[in-house]
N, C-alpha and C positions, 0 to 999 in steps of 0.2 A: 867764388863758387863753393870752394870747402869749406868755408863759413856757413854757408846758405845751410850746407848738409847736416852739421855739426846743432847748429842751433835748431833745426828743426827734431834731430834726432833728440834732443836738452826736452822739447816742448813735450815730446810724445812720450818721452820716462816718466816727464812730471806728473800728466795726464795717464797714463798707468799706474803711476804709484796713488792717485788720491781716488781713481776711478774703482768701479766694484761691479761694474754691469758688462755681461760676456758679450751683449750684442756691440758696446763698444770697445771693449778690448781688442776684440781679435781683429778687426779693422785697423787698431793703432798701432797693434802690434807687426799689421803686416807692410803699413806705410814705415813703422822705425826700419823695419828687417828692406824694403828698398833704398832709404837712404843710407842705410852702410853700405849697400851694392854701389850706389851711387858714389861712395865715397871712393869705395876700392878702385872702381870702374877710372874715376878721375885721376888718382895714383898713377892708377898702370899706364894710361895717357899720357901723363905727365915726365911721366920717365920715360917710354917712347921717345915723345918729342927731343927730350932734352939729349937722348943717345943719338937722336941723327940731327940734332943742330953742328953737331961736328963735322957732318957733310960737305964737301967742297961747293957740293952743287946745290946749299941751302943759303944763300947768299944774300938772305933778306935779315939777318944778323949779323953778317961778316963783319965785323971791325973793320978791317982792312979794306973793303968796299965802302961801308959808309964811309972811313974816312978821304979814301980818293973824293966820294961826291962830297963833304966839305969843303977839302981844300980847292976844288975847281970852285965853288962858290965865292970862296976869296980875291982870287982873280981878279 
């Protein structure tokens, strides 16, 4: 996903730096200025999640649960 944001933000500098017409500037300029929102947006997500993966009661990561269902699998 932050790749997705990143290279689109690459395409739309390129495409401002060689472009010279206002009707399409300010169009590309307003889709670059949503993909860094976008990017930020995903950040701040991303650290979220990762602060409450710590959770007891987020257990779809647990180590210690995945591994109990492993080892019943051996059985």
């Amino acid at each position: 996903m932050v790749y997705g944001e990143q290279k689109a933000r690459v395409t739309y500098d390129n495409i401002l730096r060689f472009c010279d017409d206002p009707d399409v500037i300010d169009p590309i300029r307003f889709l670059r200025e949503r993909e860094v929102v976008h990017y930020q947006r995903f950040g701040e997500n991303l650290r979220i999640l990762t602060d409450k993966l710590d959770s007891k009661n987020f257990y779809a990561f647990n180590p210690a649960f995945d591994k109990k269902c492993f080892d019943k699998g051996k059985i």
